[in-house]
C-alpha positions as CSV (number, residue, x, y, z in Angstrom):
1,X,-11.4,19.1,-28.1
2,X,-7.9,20.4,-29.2
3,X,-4.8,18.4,-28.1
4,X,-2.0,20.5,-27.5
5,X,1.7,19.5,-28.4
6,X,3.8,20.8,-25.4
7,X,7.4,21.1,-24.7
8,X,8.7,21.5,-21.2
9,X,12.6,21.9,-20.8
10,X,14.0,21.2,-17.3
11,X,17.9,21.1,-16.4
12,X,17.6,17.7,-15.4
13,X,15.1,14.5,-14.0
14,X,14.1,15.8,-10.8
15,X,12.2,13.3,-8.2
16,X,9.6,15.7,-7.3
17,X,9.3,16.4,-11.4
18,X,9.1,13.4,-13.2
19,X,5.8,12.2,-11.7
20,X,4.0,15.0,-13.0
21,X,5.3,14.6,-16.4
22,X,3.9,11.0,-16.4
23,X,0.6,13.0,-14.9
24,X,0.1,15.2,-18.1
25,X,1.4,12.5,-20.4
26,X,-2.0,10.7,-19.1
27,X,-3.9,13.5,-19.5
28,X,-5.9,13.1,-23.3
29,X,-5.2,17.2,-24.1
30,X,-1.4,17.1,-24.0
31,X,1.1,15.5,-26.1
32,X,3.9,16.0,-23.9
33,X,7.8,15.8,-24.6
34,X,10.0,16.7,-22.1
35,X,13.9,17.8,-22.7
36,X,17.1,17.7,-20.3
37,X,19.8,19.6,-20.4
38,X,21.7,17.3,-18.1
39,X,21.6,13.4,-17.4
40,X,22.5,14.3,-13.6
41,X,21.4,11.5,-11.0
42,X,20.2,9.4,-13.7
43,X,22.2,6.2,-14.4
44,X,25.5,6.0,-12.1
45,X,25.4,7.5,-8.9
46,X,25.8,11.4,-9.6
47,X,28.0,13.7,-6.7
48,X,25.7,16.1,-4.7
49,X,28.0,18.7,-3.4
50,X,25.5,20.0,-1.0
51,X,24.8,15.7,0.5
52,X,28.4,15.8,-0.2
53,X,27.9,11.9,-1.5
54,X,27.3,10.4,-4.9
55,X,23.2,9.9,-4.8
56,X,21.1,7.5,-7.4
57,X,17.3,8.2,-6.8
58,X,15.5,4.8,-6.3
59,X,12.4,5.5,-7.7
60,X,11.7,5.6,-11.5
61,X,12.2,8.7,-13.0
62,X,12.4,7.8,-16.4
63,X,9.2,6.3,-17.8
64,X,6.2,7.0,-18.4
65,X,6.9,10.0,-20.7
66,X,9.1,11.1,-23.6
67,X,12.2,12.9,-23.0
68,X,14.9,13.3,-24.5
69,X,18.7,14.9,-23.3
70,X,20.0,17.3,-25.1
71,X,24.3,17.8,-25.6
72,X,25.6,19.9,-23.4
73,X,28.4,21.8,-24.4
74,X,29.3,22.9,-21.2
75,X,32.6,19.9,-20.2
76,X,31.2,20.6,-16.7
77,X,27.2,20.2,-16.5
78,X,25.9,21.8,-13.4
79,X,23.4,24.7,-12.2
80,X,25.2,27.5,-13.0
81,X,24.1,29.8,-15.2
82,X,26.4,28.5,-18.0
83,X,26.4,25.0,-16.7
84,X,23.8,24.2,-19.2
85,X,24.7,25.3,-23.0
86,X,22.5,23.5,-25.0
87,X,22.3,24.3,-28.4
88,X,20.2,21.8,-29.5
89,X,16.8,23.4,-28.1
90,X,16.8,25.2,-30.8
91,X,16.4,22.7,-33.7
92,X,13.7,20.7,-31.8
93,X,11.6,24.4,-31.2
94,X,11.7,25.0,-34.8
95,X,11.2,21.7,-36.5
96,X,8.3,20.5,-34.0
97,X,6.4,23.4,-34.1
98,X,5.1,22.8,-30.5
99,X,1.9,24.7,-29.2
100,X,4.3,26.2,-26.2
101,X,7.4,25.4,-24.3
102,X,7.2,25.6,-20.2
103,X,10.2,27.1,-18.9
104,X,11.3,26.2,-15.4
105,X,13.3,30.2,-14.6
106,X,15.6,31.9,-16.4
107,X,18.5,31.1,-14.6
108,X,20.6,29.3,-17.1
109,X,21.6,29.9,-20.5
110,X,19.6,27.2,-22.4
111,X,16.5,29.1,-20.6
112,X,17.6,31.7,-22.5
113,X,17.7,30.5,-26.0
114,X,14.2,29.4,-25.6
115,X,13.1,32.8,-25.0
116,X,15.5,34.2,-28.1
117,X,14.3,31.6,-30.1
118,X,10.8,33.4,-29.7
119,X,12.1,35.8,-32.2
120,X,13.0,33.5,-34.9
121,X,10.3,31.2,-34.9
122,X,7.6,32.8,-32.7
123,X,8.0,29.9,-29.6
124,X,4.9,30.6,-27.0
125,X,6.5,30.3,-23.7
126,X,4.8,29.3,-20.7
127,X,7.2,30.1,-17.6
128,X,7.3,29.0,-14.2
129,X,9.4,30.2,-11.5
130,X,9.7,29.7,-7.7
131,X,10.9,33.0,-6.7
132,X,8.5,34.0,-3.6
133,X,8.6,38.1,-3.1
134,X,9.1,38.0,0.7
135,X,12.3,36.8,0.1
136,X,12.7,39.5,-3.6
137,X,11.7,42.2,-1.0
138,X,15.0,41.3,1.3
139,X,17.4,42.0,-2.0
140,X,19.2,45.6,-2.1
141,X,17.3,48.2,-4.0
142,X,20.0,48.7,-7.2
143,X,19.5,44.6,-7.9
144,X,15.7,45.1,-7.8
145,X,16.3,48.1,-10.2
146,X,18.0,46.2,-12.7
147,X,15.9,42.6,-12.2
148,X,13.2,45.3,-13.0
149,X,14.8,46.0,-16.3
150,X,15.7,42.5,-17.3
151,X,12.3,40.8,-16.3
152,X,10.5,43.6,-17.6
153,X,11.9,43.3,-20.9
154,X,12.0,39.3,-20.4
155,X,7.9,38.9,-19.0
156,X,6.4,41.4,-22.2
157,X,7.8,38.4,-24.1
158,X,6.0,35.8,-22.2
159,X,2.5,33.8,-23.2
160,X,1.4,33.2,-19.5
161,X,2.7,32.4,-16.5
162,X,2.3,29.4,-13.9
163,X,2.7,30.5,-10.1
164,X,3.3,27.8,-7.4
165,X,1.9,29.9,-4.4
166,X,0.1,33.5,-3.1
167,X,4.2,34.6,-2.4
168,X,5.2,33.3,-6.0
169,X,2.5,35.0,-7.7
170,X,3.4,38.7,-5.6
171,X,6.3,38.1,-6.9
172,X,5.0,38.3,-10.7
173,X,2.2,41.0,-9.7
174,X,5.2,43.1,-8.2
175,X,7.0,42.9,-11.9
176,X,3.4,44.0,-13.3
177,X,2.4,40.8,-14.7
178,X,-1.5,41.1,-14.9
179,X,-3.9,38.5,-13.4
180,X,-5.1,36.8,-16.8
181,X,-1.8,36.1,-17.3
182,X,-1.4,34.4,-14.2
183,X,-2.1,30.4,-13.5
184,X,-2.5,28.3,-10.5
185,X,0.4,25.5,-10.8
186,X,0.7,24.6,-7.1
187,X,4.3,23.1,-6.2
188,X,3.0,19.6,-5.4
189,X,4.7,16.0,-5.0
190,X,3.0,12.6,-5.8
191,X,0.1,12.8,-2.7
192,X,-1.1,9.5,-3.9
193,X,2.0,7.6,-3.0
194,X,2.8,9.4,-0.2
195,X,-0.6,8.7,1.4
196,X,-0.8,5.6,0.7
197,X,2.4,5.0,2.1
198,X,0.5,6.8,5.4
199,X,-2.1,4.5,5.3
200,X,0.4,1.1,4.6
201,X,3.0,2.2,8.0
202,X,0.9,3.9,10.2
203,X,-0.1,0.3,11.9
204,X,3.7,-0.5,11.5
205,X,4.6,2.8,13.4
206,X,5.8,1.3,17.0
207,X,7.8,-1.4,14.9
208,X,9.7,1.4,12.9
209,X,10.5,3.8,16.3
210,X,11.6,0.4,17.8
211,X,14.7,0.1,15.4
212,X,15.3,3.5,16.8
213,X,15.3,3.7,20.0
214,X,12.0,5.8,20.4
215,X,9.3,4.3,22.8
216,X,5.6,4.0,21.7
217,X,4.5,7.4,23.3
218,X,7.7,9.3,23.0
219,X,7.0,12.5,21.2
220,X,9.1,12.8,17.6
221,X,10.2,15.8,16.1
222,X,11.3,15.3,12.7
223,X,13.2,17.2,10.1
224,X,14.0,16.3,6.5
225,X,16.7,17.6,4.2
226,X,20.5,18.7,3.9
227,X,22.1,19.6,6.6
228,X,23.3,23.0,5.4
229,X,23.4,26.8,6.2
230,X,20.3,27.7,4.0
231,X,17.9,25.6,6.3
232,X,19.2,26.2,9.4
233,X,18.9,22.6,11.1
234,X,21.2,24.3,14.6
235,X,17.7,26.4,15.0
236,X,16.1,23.3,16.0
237,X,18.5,22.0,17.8
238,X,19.1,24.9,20.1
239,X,15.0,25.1,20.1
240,X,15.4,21.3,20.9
241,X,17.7,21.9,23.7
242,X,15.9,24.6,25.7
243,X,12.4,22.4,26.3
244,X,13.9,18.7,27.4
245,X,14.9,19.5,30.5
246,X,11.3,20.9,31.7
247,X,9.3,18.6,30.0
248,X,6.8,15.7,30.9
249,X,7.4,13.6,28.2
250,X,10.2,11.9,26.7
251,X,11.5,14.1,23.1
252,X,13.3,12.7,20.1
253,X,14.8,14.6,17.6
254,X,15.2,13.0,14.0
255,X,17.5,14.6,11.6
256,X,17.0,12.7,8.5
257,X,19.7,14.2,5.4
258,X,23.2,14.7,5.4
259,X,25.6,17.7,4.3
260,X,28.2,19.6,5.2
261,X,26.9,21.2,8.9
262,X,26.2,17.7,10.6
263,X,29.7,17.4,12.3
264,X,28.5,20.6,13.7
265,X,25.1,19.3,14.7
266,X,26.9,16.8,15.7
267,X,29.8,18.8,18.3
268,X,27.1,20.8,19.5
269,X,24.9,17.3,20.7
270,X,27.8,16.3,22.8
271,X,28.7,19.7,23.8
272,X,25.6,20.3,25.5
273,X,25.3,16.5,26.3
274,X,21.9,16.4,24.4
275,X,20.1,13.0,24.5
276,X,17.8,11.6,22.0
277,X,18.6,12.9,18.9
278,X,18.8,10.7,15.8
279,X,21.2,11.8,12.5
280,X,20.0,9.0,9.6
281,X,22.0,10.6,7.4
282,X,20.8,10.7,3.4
283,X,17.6,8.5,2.8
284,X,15.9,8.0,-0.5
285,X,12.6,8.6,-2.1
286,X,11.5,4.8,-1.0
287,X,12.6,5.2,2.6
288,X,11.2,8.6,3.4
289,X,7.9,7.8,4.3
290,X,8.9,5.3,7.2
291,X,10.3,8.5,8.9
292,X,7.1,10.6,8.3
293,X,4.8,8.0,9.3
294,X,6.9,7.5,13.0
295,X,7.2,11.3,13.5
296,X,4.6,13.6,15.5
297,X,5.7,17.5,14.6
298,X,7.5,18.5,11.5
299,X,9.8,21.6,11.1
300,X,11.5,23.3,8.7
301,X,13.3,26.5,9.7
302,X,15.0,27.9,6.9
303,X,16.0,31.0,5.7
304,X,16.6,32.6,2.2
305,X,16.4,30.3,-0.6
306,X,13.9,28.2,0.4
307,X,11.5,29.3,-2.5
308,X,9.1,26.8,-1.2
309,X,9.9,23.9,0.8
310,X,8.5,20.3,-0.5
311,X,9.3,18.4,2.4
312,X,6.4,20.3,4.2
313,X,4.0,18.9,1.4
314,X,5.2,15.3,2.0
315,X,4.9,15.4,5.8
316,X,1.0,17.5,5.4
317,X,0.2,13.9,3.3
318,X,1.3,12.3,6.8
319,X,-1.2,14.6,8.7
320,X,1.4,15.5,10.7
321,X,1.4,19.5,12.3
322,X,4.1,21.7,10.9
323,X,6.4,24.7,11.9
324,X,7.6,26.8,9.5
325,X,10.0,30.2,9.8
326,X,8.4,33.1,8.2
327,X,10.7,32.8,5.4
328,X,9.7,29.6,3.9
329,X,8.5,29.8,0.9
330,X,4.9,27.9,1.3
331,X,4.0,28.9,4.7
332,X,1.5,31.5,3.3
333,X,-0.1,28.4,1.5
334,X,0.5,25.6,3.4
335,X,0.4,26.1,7.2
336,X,-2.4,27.8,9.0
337,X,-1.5,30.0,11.8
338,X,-3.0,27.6,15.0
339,X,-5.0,25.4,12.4
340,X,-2.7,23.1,10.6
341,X,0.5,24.3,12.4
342,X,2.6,27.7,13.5
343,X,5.0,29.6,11.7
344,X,7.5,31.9,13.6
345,X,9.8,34.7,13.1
346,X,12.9,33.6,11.3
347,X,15.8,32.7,13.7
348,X,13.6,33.4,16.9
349,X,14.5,30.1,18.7
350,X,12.7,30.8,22.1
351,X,9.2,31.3,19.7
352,X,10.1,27.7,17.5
353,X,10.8,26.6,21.3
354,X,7.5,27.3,22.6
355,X,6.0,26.2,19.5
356,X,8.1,22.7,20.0
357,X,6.3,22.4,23.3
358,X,2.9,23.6,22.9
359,X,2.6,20.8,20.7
360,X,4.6,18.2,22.8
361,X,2.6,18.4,25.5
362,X,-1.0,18.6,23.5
363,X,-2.2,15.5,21.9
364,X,-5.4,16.1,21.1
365,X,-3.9,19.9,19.0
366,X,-1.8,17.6,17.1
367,X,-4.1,15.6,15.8
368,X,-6.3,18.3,15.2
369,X,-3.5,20.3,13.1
370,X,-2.6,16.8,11.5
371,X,-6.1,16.5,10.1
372,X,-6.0,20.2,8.9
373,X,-2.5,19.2,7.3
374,X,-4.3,16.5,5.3
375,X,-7.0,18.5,4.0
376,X,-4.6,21.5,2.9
377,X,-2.3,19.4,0.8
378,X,-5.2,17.9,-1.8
379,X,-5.6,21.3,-3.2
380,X,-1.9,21.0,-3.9
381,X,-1.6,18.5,-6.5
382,X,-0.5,16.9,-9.9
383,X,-4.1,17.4,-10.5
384,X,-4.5,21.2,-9.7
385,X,-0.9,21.2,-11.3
386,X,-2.4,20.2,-15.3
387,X,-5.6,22.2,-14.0
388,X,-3.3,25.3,-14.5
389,X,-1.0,24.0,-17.3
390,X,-4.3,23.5,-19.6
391,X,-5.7,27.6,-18.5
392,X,-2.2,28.6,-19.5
393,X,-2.0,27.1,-22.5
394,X,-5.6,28.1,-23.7
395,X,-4.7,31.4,-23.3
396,X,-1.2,30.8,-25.1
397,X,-2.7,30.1,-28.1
């Protein structure tokens, strides 16, 4: 059985990323090494604009594997497009001769010597991407013109290609990129810890609303991540707001993140003298699960830019029943119209409303959804995740 020396460059250790790369270094057919182009959150605290605080992740994101940072030139790392000048990838292409390199996009110029460096030394690159095509479709018609150009020229060049999802993998089929060249790479975080963290606070849940305020059959509505334009947080508030008043049981709202629109969450709970609605602020990878395992819907209403949404994954391993806007990158993989959950038109608050409810007032549908959830989310996996990476790189060499 051939073992296959891989390469995988990512801008820098991300907590949903780093788990999987300990994954495949377990896995007896890859020799893995995985390069940085940026030592962002790892050591001191690192500024997030978008938390707007400094944010240290507290689990470990740095063993198991090999890695290795490469120099930036840039004085300013970052994800721009020229936030990552790394020079260096280069060298370590050529003089380790790896069996391919998977590429996380094409939106920064170290991506893009990679897929020069093809020319000089005839690198096989494996590329993954989130980009989902409901959300390409909604672009003007000159900018698909010239992606078509760019990613036509860039995808010929291109050894196979890992989609996360059915909207990812449009995405590719819409820039001609035919089936046997496509892989199944599901987005996926670690469902093993997260589900066993189920299983360890589920008996502990009435202790953890306690130290919130929330009474043993309140009903929780819960929302996880930055409080910013792109996932549209005021939709569930004003969604929030117009089923309290008419309702038989007693509604929390849990905000759990931070960024730059709470103050305005905030204003707009006193405004309308809204009762029962939690702001945590920013909670880390060890603390999240306390706030799944108390919650009884999840919802995540964004708009474009939310390529995928991994916070839905993590609350599916909590069998809760999730909401989704049309937008949302999973929601064609992940939530099951009236099975597992609902997903609504984008911005239509009285729909998310009546969704809010339905499942408020209907025990019995929630658990039925939350059971879906949790059968979903084990096709979506670290395991499904080297499944694909293997396929691709059979077919890469």
């Amino acid at each position: 059985m051939k073992k296959y020396k891989l390469a995988i460059l990512a801008s820098h250790p991300i907590q949903y990323q780093t788990p999987l790369f300990k994954k495949i270094t377990e896995n007896s057919q890859i020799d893995l090494m995985v390069y940085f182009n940026w030592d962002f959150g790892v050591g001191e605290e690192s500024f997030a604009d978008e938390f707007g605080k400094k944010i240290k992740w507290d689990i470990p994101i740095l063993e198991g594997y090999k890695y290795k940072f490469l120099k930036n030139f840039f004085l300013k790392p970052s994800d721009i497009f020229f936030g990552q000048i790394n020079l260096g990838i280069i060298k370590e292409l050529v003089i380790n001769n790896y069996d391919a390199v998977v590429v996380f996009g094409w939106n920064s110029f170290t991506n893009w010597l990679v897929f020069l460096t093809k020319f000089i030394h005839r690198t096989r690159i494996i590329l993954q991407s989130e980009s989902p095509l409901n959300q390409e479709l909604l672009k003007s018609k000159w900018k698909i013109k010239i992606k078509k150009i760019i990613l036509g020229w860039l995808f010929k060049h291109i050894s196979a290609f890992l989609y996360i999802g059915e909207e990812n993998k449009k995405f590719y089929q819409f820039y001609d990129i035919p089936e046997e060249k496509l892989f199944f790479a599901p987005y996926a975080v670690d469902n093993e810890r997260f589900t066993a963290a189920n299983k360890e606070l589920r008996s502990k849940n009435y202790e953890l609303r306690k130290k919130l305020g929330i009474g043993k059959n309140d009903i929780v509505i819960l929302f996880v991540g930055k409080l910013i334009e792109k996932k549209r947080p005021m939709d569930i508030l004003r969604a929030y707001g117009s089923i309290i008043h008419n309702s038989k049981f007693i509604i929390h709202l849990l905000f759990v993140g931070d960024g730059v629109l709470r103050s305005n969450l905030e204003k707009y709970v006193k405004e309308n003298n809204l009762k029962n609605i939690h702001f945590t602020g920013f909670k880390n990878q060890t603390e999240l699960p306390q706030y799944y395992a108390l919650a009884d819907i999840f919802v995540l209403p964004s708009g474009i830019g939310e390529t995928w949404g991994l916070v839905v994954n993590e609350a599916m391993c909590f069998s809760l029943p999730v909401i989704v806007s049309d937008v949302v990158g999973c929601g064609q993989d992940l939530v099951r119209q009236n099975e597992n959950g609902f997903v609504f038109l984008l911005g239509d608050i009285n729909k998310l409303a009546e969704r809010l409810k339905e499942l408020a007032e209907n025990k019995e549908k929630r658990e039925q959804f939350g059971k879906k959830s949790f059968e979903i989310i084990q096709k979506y996996s670290y395991k499904k995740d080297i499944e694909g990476i293997l396929k691709a790189l059979k077919i890469a060499n």
